[in-house]
C-alpha positions as CSV (number, residue, x, y, z in Angstrom):
1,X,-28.5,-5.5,-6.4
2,X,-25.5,-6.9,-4.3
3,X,-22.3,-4.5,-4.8
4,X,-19.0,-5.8,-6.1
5,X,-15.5,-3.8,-5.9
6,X,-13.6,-4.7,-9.2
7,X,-9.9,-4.4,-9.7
8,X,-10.0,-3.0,-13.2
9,X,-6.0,-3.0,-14.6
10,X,-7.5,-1.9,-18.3
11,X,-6.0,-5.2,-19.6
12,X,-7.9,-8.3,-21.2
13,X,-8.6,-10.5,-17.9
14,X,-9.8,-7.6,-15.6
15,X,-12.3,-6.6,-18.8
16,X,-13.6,-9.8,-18.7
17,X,-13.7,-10.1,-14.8
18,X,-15.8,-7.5,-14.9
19,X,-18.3,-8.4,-17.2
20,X,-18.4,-11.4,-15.3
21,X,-19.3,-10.0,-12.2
22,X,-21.9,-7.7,-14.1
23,X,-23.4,-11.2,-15.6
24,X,-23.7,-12.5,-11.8
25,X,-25.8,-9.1,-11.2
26,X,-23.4,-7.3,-9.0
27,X,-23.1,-3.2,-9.0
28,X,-19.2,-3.1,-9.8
29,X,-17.1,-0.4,-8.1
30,X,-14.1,-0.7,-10.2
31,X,-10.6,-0.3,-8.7
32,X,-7.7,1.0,-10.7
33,X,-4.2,0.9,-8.9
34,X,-1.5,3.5,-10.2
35,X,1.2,1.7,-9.1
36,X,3.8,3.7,-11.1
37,X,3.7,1.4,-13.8
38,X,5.8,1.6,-17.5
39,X,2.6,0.7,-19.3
40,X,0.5,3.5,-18.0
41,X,-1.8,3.5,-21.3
42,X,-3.7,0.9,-19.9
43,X,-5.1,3.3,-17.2
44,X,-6.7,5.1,-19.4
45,X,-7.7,1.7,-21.3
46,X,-9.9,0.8,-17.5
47,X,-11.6,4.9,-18.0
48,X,-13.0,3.3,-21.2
49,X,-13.7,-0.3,-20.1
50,X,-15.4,0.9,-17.0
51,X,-17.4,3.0,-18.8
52,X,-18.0,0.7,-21.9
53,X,-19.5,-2.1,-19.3
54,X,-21.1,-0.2,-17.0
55,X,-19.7,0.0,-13.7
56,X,-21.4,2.0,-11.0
57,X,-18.5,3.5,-10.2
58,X,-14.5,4.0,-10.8
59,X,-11.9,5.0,-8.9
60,X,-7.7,5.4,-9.1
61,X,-5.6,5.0,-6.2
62,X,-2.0,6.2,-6.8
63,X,0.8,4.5,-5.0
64,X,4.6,4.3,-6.2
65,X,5.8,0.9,-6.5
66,X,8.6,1.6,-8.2
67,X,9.9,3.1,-4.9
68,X,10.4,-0.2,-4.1
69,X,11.5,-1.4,-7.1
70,X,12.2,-4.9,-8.1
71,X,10.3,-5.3,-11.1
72,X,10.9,-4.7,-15.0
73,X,7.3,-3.6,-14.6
74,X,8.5,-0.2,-12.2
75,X,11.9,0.1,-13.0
76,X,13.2,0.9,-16.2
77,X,16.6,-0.1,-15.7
78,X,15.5,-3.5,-15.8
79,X,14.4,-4.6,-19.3
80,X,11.7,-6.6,-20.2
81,X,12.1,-9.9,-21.1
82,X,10.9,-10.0,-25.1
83,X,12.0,-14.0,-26.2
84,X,8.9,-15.5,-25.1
85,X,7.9,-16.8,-21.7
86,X,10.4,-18.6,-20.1
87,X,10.4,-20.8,-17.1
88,X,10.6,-19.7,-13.5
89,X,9.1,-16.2,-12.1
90,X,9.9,-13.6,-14.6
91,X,11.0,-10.2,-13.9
92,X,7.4,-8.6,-14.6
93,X,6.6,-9.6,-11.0
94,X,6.3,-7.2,-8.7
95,X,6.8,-7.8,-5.4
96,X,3.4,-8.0,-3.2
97,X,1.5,-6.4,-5.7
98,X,-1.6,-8.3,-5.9
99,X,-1.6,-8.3,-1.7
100,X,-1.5,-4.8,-2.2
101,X,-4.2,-4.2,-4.5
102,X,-6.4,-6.9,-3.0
103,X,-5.6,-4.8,0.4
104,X,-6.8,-1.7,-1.4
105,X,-10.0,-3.2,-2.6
106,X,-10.8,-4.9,1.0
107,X,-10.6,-1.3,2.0
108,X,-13.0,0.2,-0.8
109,X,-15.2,-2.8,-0.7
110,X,-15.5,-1.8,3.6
111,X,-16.4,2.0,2.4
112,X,-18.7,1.2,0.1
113,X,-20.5,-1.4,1.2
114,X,-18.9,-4.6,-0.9
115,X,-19.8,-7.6,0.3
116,X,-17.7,-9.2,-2.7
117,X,-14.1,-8.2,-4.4
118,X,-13.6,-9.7,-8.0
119,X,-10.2,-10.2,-9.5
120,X,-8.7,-11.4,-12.5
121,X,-6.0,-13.1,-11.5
122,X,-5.0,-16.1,-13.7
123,X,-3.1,-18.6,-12.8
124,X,-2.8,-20.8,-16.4
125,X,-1.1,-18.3,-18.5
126,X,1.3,-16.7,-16.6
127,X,4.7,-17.3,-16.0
128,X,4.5,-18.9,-12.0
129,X,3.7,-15.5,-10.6
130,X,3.2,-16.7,-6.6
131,X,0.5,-14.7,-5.8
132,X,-1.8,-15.8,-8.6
133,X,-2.2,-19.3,-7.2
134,X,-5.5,-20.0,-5.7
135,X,-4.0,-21.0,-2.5
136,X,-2.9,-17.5,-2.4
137,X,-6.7,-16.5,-3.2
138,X,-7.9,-18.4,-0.4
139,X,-5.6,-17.4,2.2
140,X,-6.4,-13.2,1.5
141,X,-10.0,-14.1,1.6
142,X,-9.2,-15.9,5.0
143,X,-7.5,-12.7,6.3
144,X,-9.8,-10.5,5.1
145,X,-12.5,-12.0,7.1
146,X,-10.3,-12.0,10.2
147,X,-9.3,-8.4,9.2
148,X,-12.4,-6.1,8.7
149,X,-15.1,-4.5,10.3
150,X,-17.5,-5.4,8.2
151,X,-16.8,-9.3,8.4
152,X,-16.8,-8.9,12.6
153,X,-20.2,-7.4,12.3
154,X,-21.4,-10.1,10.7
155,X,-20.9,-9.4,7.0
156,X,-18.0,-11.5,5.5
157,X,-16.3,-10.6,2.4
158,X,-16.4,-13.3,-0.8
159,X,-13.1,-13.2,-3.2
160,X,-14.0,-14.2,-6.5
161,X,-11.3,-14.8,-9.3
162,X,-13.1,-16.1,-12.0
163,X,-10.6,-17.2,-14.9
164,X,-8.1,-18.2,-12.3
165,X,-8.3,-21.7,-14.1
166,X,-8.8,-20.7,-17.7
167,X,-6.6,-20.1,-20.6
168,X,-6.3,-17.3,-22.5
169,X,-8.3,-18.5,-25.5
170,X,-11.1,-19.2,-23.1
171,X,-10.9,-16.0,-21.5
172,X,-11.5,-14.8,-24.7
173,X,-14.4,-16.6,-25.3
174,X,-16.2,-16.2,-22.2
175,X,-15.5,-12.5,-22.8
176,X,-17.2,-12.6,-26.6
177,X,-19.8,-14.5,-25.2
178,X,-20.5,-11.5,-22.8
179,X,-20.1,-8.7,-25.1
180,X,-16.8,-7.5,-24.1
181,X,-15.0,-4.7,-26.9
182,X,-10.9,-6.4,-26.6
183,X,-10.9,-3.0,-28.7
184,X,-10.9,-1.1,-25.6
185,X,-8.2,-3.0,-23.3
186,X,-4.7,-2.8,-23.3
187,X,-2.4,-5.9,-22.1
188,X,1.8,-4.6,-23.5
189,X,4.0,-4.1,-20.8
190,X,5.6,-1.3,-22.8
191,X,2.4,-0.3,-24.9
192,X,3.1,3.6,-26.3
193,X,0.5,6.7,-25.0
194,X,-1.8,5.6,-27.5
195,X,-1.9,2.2,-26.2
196,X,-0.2,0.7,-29.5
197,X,1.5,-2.8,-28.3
198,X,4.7,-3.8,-28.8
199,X,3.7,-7.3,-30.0
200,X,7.5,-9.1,-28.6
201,X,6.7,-8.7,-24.7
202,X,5.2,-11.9,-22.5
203,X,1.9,-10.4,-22.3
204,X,1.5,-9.4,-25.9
205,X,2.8,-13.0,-27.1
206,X,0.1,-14.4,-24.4
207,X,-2.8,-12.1,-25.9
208,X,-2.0,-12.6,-29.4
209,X,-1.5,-16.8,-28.8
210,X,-5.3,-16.5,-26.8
211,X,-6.5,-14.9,-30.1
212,X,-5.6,-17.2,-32.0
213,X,-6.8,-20.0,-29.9
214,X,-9.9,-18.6,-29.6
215,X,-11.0,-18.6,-33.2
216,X,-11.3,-15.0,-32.6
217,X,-10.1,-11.6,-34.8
218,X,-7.3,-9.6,-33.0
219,X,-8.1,-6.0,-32.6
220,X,-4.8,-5.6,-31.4
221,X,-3.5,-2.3,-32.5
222,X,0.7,-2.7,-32.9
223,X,3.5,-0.5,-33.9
C-alpha cells in the first residue's frame, strides 16, 4: 500500500479526510499540530479518531502559535465571534497556519516515506479563510515539489484536499457513507475538557446547519 501523511485536527472534515484517504487505500500517518489552541479537546478527539479508522500511525507536533498571536483561536483576549458567520475573514484565522501545518506534514510525509499529504481544508463553508482556496492548494503542492528531497530524486509529492468543494451536509454524507463515528470528533472553538460544544460559535452553527442538511442525527454533545 502507498503511504499517506494525514493532517488530523480531531474535527468533522479531517475525520472524514481521513477515511477518504483510507477508502483510496493509502496507509495514513496522521498529523496532529498543537498549535496552542483554546479548543484543545479536540486533540484528544484525533487520539480517538485515529484510532477509530485505523491509521498506521499518529503523531503530535507542538508549536505555540499563540506566540504570535493574532487569532481569537490563540489568544484569549480576543473573543470569539458567536452571532453567526459574518462576511469577510473572521477572527478564527490564524495567520499562516495551514502553510505551517502543510509545512510540517511535507516534512513527515519526507521521513516516512509519503508520497501523498491529505488535508481537509474546505473552502464552501468557511468564512473566506485565504489559505483554504484551491489556488492556495496548488501553489504549496508546487513548492513542495520544488522544495524536497524526495521530489528531486524523482518522487514528487501529491496534495490532496478532498471536500475542498463540498458543503458541510455533504461532508457529512460522504463521511456516513464511509463509516465515520461524528461521535468521536470535536469541531467548537471553545468546546470544554470533555469536548462538550458550545453550540453559539461559527464552527458549531456550521456543524449543527451540515447536520441538518444532511438528513443526518447530531451526536453533538452540548452544554
Amino acid at each position: 500500500m502507498t503511504k499517506a501523511v494525514v493532517l488530523l485536527s480531531g474535527g468533522l472534515d479531517s475525520a472524514t479526510t481521513l477515511a477518504m484517504a483510507r477508502a483510496e487505500g493509502h496507509d495514513c500517518y496522521c498529523l496532529s499540530i498543537d498549535y496552542g489552541q483554546r479548543h484543545r479537546s479536540e486533540l484528544v478527539a484525533a487520539v480517538r479518531v485515529a484510532q477509530a479508522l485505523g491509521a498506521a500511525a499518529h503523531k503530535v507536533v507542538r508549536i505555540d502559535l499563540g506566540a504570535v498571536g493574532g487569532s481569537a483561536l490563540t489568544d484569549p483576549a480576543i473573543a470569539l465571534p458567536v452571532d453567526g458567520v459574518q462576511p469577510g475573514i473572521p477572527v478564527t484565522y490564524v495567520p499562516a497556519r495551514n502553510t505551517i501545518m502543510l509545512s510540517l506534514a511535507l516534512a513527515h510525509a519526507e521521513v516516512c516515506g509519503a508520497d501523498h499529504i491529505y488535508f481537509g481544508a474546505n473552502a464552501v463553508d468557511y468564512s473566506g479563510y485565504p489559505d483554504c482556496r484551491p489556488d492556495y492548494m496548488r501553489a504549496f503542492e508546487v513548492l513542495a515539489n520544488l522544495a524536497t528531497k524526495a521530489a528531486v530524486e524523482g518522487r514528487p509529492l501529491k496534495l490532496h484536499t478532498p471536500i475542498i468543494e463540498l458543503s458541510k451536509a455533504e461532508i457529512i454524507r460522504r463521511g456516513v457513507a464511509l463509516g465515520v463515528d461524528y461521535a468521536l470528533t470535536v469541531s467548537c472553538y471553545q468546546a470544554d475538557e470533555a469536548g462538550r460544544a458550545c453550540g453559539v460559535c461559527d464552527s458549531c452553527r456550521l456543524r449543527r446547519a451540515g447536520f441538518e442538511q444532511a438528513g443526518v442525527s447530531d451526536p453533538t454533545p452540548y452544554k
